[in-house]
Each structure stands twice: as structure tokens, then as C-alpha cells.
C-alpha positions in Angstrom: 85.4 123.7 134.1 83.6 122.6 130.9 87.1 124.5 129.4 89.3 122.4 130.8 87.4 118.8 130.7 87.4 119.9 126.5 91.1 120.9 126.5 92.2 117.3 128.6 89.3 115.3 125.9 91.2 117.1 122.9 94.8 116.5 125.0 93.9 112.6 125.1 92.8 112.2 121.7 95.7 113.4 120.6 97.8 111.1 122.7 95.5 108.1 121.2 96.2 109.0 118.0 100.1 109.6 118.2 100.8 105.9 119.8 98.2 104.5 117.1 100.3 106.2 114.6 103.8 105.3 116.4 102.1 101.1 116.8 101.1 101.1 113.1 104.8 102.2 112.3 106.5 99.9 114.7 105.3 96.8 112.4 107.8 98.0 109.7 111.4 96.0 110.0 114.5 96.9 107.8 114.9 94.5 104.5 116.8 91.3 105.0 120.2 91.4 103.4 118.9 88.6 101.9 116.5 90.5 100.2 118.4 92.7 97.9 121.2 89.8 97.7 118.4 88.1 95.5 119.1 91.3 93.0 122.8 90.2 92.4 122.1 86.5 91.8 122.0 84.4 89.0 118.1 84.3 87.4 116.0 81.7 88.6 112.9 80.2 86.7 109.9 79.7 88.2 106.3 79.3 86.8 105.3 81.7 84.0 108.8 82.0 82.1 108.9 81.3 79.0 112.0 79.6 77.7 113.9 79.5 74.0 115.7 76.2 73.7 117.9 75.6 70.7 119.1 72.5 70.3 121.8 73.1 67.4 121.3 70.8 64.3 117.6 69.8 65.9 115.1 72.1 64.6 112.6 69.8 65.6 113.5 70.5 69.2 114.1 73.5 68.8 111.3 76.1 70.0 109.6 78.1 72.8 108.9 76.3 76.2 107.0 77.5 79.1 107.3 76.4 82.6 104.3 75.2 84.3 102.3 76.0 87.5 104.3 72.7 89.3 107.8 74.7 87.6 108.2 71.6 85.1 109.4 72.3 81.8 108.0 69.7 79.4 110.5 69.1 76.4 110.2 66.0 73.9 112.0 62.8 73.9 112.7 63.5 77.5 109.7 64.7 79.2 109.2 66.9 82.3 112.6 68.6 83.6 112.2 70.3 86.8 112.8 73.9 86.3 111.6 75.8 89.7 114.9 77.1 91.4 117.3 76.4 88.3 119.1 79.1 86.4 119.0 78.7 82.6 122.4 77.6 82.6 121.6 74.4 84.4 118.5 73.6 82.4 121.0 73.3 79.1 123.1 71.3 81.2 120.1 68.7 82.2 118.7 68.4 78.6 122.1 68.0 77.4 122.4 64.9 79.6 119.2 63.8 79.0 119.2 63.8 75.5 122.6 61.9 75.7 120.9 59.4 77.1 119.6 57.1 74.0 118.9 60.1 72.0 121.5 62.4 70.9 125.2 61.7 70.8 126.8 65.5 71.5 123.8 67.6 72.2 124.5 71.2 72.2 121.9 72.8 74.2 121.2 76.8 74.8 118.7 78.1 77.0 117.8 81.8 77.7 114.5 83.5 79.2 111.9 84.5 76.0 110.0 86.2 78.2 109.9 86.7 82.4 107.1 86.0 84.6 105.0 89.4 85.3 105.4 91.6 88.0 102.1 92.5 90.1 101.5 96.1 90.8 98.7 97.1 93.9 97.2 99.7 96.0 97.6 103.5 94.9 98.1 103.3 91.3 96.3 104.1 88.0 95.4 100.6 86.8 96.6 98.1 89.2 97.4 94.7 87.7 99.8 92.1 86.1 102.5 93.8 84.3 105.2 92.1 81.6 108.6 92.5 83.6 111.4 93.8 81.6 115.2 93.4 82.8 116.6 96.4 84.2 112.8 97.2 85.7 112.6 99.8 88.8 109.5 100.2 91.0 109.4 103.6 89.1 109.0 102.5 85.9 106.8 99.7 87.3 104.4 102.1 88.6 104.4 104.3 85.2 103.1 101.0 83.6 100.2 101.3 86.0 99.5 104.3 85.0 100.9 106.4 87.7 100.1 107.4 91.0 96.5 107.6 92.2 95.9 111.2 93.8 96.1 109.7 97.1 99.5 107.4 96.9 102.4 107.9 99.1 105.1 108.6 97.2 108.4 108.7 99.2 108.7 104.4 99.0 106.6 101.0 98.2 106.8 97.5 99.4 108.0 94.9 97.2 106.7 91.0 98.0 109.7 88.7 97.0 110.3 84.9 96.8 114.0 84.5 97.9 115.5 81.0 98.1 111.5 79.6 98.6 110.7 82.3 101.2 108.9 84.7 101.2 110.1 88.4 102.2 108.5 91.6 102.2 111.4 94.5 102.1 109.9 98.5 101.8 112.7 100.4 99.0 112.7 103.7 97.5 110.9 104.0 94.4 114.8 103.7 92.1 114.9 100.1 93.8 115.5 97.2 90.8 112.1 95.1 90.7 112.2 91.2 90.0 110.4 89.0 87.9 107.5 87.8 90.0 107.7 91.0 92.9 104.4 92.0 93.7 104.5 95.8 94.3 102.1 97.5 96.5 102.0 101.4 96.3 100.6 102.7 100.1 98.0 105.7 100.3 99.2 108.6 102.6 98.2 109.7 105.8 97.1 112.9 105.3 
């Protein structure tokens, strides 16, 4: 008797344990289309880019500019220019209105990124932390900047936090997936 009270204990852990397993799993959802479609579009500044502006036949104006926690850019004569959301391309063509406003007569303005915001790289990992992005950045070479995988990292995939069009999204990609300025990457530890 004591046998079989053991064998249905053992039988009913085991039974606990698989549905925990199969509830923790059923929190996962496939990656909004949206979510990779943020990989094909245009670049768009936020907070921490740094910007070169060349304002030709101004070298006065011309220099490095970073946008700020609020996603202003502040540039002389004209002040702040709102930056969060915009692609390079439509920064030049702000400045170049604005400075055709009482201050320049045919501006010709060029904008391009100097340096990305960092990506953010958790959980398993050698040395977890904020990372300089580079274009064409996976969440492979992400995590060799971390120093590799901890001993105890699951390896097969990672989640990737992502601002897309102001939301936030949370997508899980294999490890070749193209990382974003600004992703925060968190590598999972395995089950067993």
C-alpha cells in the first residue's frame, strides 16, 4: 500500500510539474508583423543619437548634435527641433526651412546618424550591460559583445524589447535576428 500511495505522489508531481511547465509556455505569443516590419523601415531618432549636421558654406553650424532625453535636437539660430519619431532625412528638411526663415537664403542641410543609441543586453550573458549598436548588428554578435553566453543560458533564441511606432513590443527571434538601436536583449537561462 505504502507502494502505491508513493507511485500515485510521484504520478501527481509529475502531472504538477508538466501543466506548470505547459502554463509558463502558454504566455509566449508569435511576434507582431509589426515587429520585424520596424527592421525594413526608414531609421528613426530617438534619445541618445548622436547626429552630424553639415550645413554647406556654414562651418559655424556645422558640427555634432545629440538628441536629448525629451528627443529635441538643439541647433543654433533656431533652437530646439523636435527629433523623436523623425528620420534624418526630415530633420535636414526642417533646419533647412528654419534657417530660411531670417537666417539663411538657400540652406543646404545634411544630416546622417554619428553614432546610434545603445542596445541593452540582460540575463544569461558574460557581462550584461549597454552596448554601442553598430548597423547590420544580430542578437549573435550582440551577445559576443557581452561576453558570451553564461554556462547556464538557453541558447536556441532570445527576446528582443522594441519600440515600434511608440509601442512597445516584445517579439522572441533566433539568435541571426537583425537587432535595432535601442532593443533591449534578454538572453533566458535553461530549464535543465
Amino acid at each position: 500500500m505504502l507502494r502505491v500511495n508513493s507511485l500515485i505522489s510521484r504520478n501527481v508531481m509529475m502531472v504538477v510539474l508538466a501543466s506548470a511547465l505547459v502554463g509558463g509556455c502558454s504566455t509566449y505569443r508569435p511576434v507582431d508583423e509589426a515587429f520585424h516590419a520596424a527592421l525594413q523601415q526608414p531609421y528613426k531618432l530617438d534619445s541618445g543619437d548622436r547626429l552630424r549636421i553639415t550645413v554647406f558654406g556654414q562651418t559655424d553650424l556645422t558640427n555634432t548634435y545629440s538628441v536629448d532625453k525629451a528627443g529635441y535636437l538643439a541647433f543654433p539660430l533656431v533652437g530646439a527641433v523636435q527629433a523623436r519619431g523623425q528620420t534624418p532625412k526630415q530633420i535636414e528638411g526642417q533646419l533647412a526651412a528654419k534657417l530660411r526663415n531670417g537666417f539663411l537664403r538657400n540652406p543646404d542641410v545634411s544630416v546622417e546618424v554619428d553614432r546610434y543609441r545603445p542596445v541593452f543586453i540582460m540575463g544569461e550573458v558574460g557581462a550584461p550591460g549597454q552596448y554601442t549598436y553598430v548597423p547590420g548588428m544580430t542578437v549573435q554578435n550582440a551577445i559576443a559583445l557581452a561576453g558570451g553566453y553564461s554556462g547556464r543560458a538557453l541558447q536556441d533564441n532570445a527576446d528582443i524589447t522594441r519600440q515600434v511606432n511608440g509601442q512597445v513590443m516584445n517579439g522572441r527571434v533566433p539568435i541571426s535576428d537583425p537587432v535595432l538601436p535601442g532593443d533591449t536583449i534578454y538572453i533566458r537561462e535553461r530549464l535543465f
